[in-house]
MARKE-722265 format. One record per residue (C-alpha): residue number from 1; x, y, z. Coordinates in Angstrom, 2 decimals. Each point is the difference from the previous one (the first is absolute). Layout:
BEGIN
+-----+---------+---------+---------+
|   i |      xx |      yy |      zz |
+-----+---------+---------+---------+
| NUM |       X |       Y |       Z |
...
+-----+---------+---------+---------+
end
This chain:
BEGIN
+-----+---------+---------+---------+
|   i |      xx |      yy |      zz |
+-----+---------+---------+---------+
|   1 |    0.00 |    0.00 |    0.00 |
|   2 |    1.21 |    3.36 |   -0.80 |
|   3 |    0.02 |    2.96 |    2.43 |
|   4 |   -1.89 |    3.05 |   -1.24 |
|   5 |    1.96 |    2.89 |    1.94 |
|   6 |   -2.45 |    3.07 |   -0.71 |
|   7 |    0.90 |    3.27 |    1.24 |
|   8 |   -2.76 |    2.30 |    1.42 |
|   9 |    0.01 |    3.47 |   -1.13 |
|  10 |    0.54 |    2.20 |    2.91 |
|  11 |   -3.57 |    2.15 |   -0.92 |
|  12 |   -1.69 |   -3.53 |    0.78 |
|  13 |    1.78 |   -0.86 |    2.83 |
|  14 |   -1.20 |    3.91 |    1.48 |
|  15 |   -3.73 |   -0.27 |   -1.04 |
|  16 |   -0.01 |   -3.53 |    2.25 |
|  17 |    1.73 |    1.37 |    2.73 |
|  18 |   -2.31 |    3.16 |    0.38 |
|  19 |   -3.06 |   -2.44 |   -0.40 |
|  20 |    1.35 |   -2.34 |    2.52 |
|  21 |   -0.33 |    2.59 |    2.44 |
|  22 |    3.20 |   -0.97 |    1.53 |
|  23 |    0.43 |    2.30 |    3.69 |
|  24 |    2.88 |    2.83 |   -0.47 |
|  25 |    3.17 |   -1.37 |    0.89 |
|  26 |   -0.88 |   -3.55 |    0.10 |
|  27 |    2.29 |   -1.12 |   -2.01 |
|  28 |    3.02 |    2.67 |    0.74 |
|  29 |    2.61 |   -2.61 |    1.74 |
|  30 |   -0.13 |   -2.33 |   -3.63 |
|  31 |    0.60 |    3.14 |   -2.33 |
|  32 |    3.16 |   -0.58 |   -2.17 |
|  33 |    0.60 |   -3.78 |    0.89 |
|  34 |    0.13 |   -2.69 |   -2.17 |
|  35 |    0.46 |   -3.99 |    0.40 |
|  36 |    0.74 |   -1.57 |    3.32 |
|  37 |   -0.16 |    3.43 |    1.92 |
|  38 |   -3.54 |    1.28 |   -1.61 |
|  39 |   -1.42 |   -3.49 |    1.16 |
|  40 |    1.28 |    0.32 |    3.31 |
|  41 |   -1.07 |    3.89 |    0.43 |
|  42 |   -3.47 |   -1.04 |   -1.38 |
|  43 |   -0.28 |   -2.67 |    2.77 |
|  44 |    1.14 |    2.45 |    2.61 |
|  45 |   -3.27 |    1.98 |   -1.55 |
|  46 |   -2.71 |   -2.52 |   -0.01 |
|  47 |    1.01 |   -1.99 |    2.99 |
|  48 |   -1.81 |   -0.27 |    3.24 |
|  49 |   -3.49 |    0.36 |   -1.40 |
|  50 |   -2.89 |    0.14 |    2.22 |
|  51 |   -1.19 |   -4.03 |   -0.31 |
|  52 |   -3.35 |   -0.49 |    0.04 |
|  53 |   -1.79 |   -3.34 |    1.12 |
|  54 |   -0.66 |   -2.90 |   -2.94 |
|  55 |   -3.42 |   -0.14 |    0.50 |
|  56 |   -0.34 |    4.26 |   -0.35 |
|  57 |    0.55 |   -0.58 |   -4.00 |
|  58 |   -3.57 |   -1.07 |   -0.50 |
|  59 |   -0.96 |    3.75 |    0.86 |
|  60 |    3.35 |    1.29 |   -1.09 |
|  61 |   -1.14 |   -1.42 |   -3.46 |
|  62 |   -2.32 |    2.49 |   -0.07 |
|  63 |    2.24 |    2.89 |   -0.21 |
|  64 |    2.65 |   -1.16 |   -2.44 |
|  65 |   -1.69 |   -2.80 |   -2.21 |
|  66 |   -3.56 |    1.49 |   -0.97 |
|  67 |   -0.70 |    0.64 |   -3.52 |
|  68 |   -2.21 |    2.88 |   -0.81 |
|  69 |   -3.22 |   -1.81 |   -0.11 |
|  70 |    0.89 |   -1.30 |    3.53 |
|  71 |    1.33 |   -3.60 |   -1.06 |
|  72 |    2.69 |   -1.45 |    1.37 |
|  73 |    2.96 |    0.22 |   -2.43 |
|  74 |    1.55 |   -3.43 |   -0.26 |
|  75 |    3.09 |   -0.04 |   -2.40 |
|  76 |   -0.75 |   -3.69 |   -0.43 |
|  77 |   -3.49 |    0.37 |   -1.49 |
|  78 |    0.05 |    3.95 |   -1.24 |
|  79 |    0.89 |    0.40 |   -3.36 |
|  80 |    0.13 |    3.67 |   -1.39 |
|  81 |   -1.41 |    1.39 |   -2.62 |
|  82 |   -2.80 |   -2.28 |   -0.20 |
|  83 |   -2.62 |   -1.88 |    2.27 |
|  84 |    1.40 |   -2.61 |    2.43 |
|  85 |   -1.90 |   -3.33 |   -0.04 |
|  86 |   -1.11 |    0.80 |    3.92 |
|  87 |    0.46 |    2.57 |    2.64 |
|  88 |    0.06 |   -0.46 |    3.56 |
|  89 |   -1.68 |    2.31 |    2.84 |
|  90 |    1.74 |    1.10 |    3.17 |
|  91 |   -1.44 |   -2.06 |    3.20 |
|  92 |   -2.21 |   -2.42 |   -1.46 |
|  93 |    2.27 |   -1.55 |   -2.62 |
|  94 |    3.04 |   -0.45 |    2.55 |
|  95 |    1.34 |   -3.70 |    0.07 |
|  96 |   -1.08 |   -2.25 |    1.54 |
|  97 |    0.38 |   -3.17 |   -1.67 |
|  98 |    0.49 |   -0.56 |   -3.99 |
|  99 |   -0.97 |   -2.70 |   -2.22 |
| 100 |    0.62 |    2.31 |   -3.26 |
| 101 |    0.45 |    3.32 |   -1.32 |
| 102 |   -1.82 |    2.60 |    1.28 |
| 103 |   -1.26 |   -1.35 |    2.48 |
| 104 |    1.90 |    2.57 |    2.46 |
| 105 |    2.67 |    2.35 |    0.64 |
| 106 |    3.37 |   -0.45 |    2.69 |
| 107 |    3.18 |    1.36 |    0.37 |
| 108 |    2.52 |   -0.72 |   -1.98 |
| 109 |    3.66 |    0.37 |    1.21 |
| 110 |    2.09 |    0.82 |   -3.07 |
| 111 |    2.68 |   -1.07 |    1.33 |
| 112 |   -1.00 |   -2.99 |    1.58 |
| 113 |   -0.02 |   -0.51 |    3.86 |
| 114 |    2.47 |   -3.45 |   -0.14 |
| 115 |    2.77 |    2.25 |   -1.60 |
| 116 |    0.33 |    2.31 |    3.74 |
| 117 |   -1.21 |   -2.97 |    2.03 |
| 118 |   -3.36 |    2.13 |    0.71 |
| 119 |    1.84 |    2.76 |    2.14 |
| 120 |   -2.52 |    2.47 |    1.16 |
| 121 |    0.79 |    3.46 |   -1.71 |
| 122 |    0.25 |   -1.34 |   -3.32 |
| 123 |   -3.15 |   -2.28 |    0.62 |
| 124 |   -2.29 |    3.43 |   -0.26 |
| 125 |    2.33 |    2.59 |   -2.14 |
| 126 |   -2.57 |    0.49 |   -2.30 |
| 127 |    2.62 |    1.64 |   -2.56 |
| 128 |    0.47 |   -4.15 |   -1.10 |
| 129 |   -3.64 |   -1.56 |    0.97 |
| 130 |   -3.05 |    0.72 |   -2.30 |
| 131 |   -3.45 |   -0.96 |   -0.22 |
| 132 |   -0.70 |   -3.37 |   -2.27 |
| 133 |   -2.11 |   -2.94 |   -1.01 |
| 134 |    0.50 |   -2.08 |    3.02 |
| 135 |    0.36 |   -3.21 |   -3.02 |
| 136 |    2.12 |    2.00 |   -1.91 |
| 137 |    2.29 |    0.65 |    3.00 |
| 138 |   -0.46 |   -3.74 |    0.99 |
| 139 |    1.71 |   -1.31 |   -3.44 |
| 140 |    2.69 |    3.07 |   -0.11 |
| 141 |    0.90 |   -1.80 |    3.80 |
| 142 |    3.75 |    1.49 |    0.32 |
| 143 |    1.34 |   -0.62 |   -3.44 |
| 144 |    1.94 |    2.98 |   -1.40 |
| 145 |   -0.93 |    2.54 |   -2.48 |
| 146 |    1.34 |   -0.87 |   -3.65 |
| 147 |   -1.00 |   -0.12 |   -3.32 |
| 148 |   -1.97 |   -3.01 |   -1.20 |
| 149 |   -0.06 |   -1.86 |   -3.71 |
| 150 |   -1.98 |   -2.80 |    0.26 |
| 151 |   -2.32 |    0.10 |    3.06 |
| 152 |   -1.41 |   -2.50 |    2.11 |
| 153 |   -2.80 |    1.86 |    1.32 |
| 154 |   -1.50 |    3.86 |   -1.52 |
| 155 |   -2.31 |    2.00 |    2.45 |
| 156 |   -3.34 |    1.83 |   -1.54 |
| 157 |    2.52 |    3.32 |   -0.41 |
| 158 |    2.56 |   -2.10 |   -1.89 |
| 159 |    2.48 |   -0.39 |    2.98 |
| 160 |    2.28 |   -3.05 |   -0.46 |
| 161 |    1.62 |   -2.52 |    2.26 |
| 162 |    2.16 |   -2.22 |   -1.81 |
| 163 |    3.79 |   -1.18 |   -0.32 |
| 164 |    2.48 |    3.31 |   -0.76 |
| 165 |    0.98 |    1.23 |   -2.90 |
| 166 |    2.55 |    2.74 |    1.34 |
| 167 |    3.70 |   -1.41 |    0.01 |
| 168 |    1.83 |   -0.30 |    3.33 |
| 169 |   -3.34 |   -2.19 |    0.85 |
| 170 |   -1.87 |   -2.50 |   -0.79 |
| 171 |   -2.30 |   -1.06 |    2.45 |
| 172 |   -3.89 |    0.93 |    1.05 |
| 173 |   -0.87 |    3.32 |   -0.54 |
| 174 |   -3.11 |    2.23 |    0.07 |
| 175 |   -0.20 |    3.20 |   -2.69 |
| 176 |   -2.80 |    2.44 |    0.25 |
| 177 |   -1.68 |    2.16 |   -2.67 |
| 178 |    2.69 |    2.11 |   -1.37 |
| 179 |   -2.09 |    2.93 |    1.48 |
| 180 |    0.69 |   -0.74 |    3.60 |
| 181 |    3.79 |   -0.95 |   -0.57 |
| 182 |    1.96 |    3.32 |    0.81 |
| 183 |   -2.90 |    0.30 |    2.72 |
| 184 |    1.59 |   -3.49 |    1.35 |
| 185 |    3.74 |    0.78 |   -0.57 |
| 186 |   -0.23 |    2.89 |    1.68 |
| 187 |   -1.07 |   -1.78 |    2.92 |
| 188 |    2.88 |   -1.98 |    0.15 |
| 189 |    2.54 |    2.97 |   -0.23 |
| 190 |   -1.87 |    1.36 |    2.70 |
| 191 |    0.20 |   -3.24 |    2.11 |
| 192 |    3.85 |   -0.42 |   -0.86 |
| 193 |    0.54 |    3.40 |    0.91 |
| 194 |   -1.90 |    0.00 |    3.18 |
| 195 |    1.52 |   -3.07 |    1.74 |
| 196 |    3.00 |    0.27 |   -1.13 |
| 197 |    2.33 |   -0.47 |    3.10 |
| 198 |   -3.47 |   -1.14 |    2.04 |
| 199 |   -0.07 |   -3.38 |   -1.79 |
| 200 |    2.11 |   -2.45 |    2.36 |
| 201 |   -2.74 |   -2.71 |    0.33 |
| 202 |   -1.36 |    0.28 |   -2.78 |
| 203 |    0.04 |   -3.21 |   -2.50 |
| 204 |    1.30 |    0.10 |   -3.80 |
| 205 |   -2.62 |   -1.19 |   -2.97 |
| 206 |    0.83 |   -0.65 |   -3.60 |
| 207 |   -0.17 |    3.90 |   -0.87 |
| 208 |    2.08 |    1.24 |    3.66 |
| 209 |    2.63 |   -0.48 |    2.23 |
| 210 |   -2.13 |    1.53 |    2.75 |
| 211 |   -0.11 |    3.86 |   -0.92 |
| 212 |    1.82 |   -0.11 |   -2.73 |
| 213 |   -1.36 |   -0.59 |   -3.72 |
| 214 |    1.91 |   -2.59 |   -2.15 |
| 215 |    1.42 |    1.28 |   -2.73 |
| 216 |   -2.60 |   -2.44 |   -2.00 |
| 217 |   -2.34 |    2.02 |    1.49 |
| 218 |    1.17 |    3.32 |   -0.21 |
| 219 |   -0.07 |   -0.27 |   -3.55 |
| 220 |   -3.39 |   -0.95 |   -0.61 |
| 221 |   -1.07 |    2.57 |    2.49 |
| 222 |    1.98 |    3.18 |   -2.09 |
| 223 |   -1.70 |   -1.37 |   -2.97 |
| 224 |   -3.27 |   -0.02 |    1.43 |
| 225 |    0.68 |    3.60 |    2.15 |
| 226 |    1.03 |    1.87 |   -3.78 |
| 227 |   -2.99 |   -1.62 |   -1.97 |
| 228 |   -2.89 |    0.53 |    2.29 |
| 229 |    0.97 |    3.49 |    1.56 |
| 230 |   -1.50 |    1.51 |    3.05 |
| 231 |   -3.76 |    0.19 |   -0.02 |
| 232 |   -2.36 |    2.79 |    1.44 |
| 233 |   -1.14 |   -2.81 |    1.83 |
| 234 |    3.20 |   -0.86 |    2.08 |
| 235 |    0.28 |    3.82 |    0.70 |
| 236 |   -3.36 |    0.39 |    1.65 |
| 237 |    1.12 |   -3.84 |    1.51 |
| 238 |    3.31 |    1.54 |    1.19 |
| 239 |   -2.00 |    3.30 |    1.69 |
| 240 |   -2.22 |   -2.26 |    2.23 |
| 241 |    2.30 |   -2.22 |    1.31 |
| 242 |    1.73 |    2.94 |    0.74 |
| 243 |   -2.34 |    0.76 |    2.21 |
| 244 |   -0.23 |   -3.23 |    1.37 |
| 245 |    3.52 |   -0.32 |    0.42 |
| 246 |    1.89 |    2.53 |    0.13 |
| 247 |    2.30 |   -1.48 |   -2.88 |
| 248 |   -0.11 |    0.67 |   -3.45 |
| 249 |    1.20 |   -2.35 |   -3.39 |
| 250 |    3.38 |    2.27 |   -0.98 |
| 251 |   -0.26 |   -2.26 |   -3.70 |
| 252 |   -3.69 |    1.43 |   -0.14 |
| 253 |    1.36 |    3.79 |    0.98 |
| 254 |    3.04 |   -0.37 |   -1.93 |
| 255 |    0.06 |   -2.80 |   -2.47 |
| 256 |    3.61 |    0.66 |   -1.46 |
| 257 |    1.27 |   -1.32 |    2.95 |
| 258 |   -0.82 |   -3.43 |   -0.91 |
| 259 |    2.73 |   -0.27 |   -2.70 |
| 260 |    2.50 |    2.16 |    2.13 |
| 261 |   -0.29 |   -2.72 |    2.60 |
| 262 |   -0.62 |   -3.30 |   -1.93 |
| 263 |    2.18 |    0.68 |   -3.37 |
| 264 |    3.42 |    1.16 |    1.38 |
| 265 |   -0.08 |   -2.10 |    2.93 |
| 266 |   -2.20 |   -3.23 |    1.16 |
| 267 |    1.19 |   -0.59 |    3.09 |
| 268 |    1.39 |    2.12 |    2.94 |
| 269 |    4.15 |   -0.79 |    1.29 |
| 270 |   -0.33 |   -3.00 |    2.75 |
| 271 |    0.59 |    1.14 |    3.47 |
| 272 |    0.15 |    3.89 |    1.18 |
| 273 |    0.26 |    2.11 |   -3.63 |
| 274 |    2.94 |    2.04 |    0.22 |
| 275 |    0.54 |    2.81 |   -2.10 |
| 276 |    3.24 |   -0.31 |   -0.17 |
| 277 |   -0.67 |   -3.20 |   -2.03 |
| 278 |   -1.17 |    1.16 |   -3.85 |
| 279 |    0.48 |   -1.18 |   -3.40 |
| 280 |   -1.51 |    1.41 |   -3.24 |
| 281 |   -0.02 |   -2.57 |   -3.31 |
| 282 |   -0.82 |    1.74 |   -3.09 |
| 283 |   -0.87 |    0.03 |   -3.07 |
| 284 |   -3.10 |   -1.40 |    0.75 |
| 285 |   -1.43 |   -1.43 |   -2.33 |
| 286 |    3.29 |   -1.71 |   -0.58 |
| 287 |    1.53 |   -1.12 |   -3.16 |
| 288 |    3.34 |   -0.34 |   -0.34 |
| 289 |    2.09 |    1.10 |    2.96 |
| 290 |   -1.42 |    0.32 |    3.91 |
| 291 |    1.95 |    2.41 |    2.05 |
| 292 |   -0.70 |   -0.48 |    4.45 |
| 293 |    1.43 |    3.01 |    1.36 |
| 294 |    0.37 |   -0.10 |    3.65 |
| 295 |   -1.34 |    2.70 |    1.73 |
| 296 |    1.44 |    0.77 |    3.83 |
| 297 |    2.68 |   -1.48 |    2.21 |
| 298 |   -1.59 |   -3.91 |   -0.13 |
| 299 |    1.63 |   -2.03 |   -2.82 |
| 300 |   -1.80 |   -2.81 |   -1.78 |
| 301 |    1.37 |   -3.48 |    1.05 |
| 302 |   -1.85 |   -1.97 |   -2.66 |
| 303 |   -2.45 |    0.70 |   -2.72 |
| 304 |   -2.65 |   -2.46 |   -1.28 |
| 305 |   -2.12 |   -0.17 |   -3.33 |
| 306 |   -3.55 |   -1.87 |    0.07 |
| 307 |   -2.36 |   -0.41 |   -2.98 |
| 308 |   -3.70 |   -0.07 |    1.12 |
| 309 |   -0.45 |   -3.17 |    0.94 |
| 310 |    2.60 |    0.89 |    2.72 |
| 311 |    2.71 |   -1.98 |   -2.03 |
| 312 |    3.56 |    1.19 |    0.76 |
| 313 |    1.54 |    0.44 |   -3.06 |
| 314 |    3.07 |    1.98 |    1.11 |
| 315 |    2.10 |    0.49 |    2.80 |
| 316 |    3.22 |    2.34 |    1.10 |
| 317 |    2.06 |   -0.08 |    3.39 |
| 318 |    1.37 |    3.59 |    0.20 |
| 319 |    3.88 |    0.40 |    1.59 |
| 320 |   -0.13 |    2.25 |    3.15 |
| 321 |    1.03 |    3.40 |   -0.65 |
| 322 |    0.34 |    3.44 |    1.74 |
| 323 |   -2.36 |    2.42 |   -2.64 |
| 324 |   -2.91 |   -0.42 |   -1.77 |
| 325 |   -0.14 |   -1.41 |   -4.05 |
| 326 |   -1.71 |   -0.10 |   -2.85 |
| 327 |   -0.74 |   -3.92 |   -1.13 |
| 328 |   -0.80 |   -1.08 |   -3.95 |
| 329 |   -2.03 |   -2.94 |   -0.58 |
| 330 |   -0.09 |   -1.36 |   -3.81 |
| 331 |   -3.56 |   -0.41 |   -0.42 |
| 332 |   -0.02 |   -0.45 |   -3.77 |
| 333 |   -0.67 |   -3.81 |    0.03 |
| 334 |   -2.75 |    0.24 |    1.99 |
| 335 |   -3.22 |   -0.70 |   -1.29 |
| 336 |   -2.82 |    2.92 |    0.14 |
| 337 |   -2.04 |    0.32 |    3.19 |
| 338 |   -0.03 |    0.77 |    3.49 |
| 339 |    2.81 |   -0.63 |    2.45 |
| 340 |    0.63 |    0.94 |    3.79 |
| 341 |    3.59 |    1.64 |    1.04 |
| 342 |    0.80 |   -1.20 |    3.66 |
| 343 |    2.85 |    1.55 |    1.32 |
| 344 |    1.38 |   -0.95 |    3.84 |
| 345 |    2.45 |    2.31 |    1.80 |
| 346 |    2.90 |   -0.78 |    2.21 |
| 347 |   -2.04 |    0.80 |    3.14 |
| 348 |   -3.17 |   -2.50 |   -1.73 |
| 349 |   -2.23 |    2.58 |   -0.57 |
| 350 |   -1.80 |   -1.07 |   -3.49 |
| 351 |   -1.31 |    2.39 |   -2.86 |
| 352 |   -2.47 |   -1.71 |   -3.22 |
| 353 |   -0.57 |    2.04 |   -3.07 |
| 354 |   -2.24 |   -1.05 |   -2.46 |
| 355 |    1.43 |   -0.46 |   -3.53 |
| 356 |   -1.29 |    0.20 |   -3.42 |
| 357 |    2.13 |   -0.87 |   -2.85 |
| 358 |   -1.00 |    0.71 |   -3.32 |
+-----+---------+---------+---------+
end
């Protein structure tokens, strides 16, 4: 699969901003920042929301899920633009048991409950848990997101469960109408972003290593964040759980962060990040010649390639040495695609850069 990097024209990325109503200042701390250290300012931001109880999202539903003829607005039955083949009604449709669809509505944790062991914040953050067919939701279970070919199952909205078609994985996977898919990705950069540093018993899944997003699924997630593009929908969303919470979704406020974040770098250095630990690999896209400068007084000790089935397909042990350097990789044999850059310094801090050769 190839990754559609769109850039957002900076008029856009005002209008949604201003509509998103975001509170002066709110986002002052993250200004300038890119990669590891925007992530970690944005999670400094939206951390320690006010948690409200599980069983509050019935009402809560109310408020951030109601479409404007008072339905509730499941993503898993909805489909836009045209007449959904049924429509459920706050209260009286709430699950309850199921036999079939639309037979009632629950709440559907996005990011499924067995991937952070069913700890209690994340059990109500509403920024990750919608309201959906309780059958439909049944049969998603806690497979991953991903994009399906030849499904097993297809919902009344065209959702599909079904083996994956995205490489890096090949297992189970549930894809919704391509309407709700940058309403779903964004989720997860939220719930990456959130947790990150709060995830210690969490479990991994097929799509995370607790917080973090596998590079698998980082890539279907850009693709689905740049082709379905924030909605007026998640901004009023966004507002009322604002309200709720006291948090807000930075990717909905500021959507250009996504590929700041999840391009350059996947995953954040193991152990405390230094800043005295840097490197910067460019051109990128690569085609002939890959340059790692270090950056700072932390030398790399070793660098490692991996394709994206986490393959290594090269490996360098670096000398010790008393300055920083720039390091050339020949990457004219390799074959076109997308590659992860790990680099380890002499004190085992770790830096990954994601790679596109051309």
């Amino acid at each position: 699969m190839k990754l559609k990097l769109l850039f957002i024209c900076p008029l856009l990325t005002i209008a949604i901003v201003s509509s998103a109503q975001v509170p002066s200042g709110y986002y002052n701390s993250a200004q300038g920042l890119t990669g590891t250290a925007l992530k970690t300012a944005l999670h400094n931001i939206i951390k320690n929301h006010t948690v409200v109880s599980y069983n509050s999202l019935w009402n809560h539903f109310e408020d951030t899920d109601k479409k404007t003829n008072g339905k509730v607005w499941d993503i898993y039955s909805d489909i836009p633009g045209s007449t959904p083949p049924y429509a459920f009604t706050f209260s009286s449709d709430q699950c309850g048991s199921y036999n079939s669809e639309a037979d009632c509505y629950n709440r559907e944790h996005s990011w499924p409950q067995s991937w952070f062991n069913s700890d209690n914040v994340p059990s109500s953050d509403m920024f990750h848990i919608y309201p959906t067919d309780g059958y439909v939701n049944n049969l998603r279970s806690n497979y991953p997101y991903g994009d399906v070919n030849n499904a097993t199952w297809t919902s009344q909205n065209g959702g599909k469960l079904g083996p994956c078609a995205d490489a890096g994985y090949s297992q189970t996977v549930f894809e919704p109408i391509d309407a709700y898919k940058g309403d779903l990705a964004r989720s997860y950069f939220y719930m990456s972003t959130r947790y990150q540093g709060e995830d210690a018993s969490w479990s991994s899944s097929g799509a995370t290593n607790k917080s973090t997003l596998l590079p698998w699924q980082v890539d279907v997630l850009l693709n689905w964040h740049h082709m379905d593009t924030v909605s007026s929908k998640e901004i009023s969303r966004n507002n009322a759980i604002y309200q709720i919470q006291d948090n807000r979704n930075p990717f909905i406020d500021n959507p250009h962060w996504v590929d700041s974040i999840w391009v350059a770098t996947l995953t954040t250095v193991s152990g405390n990040y230094k800043e005295t630990f840097r490197v910067d690999a460019y051109p990128n896209p690569v085609a002939e010649q890959l340059f790692i400068s270090e950056k700072g007084d932390d030398l790399i000790r070793e660098i490692r390639i991996f394709n994206i089935l986490g393959q290594e397909t090269e490996y360098i042990e670096n000398t010790q040495r008393k300055s920083p350097a720039t390091h050339i990789l020949n990457c004219s044999s390799w074959n076109q695609g997308i590659y992860y850059l790990q680099v380890t310094s002499t004190t085992s801090h770790m830096q990954v850069i994601k790679l596109i050769k051309n």
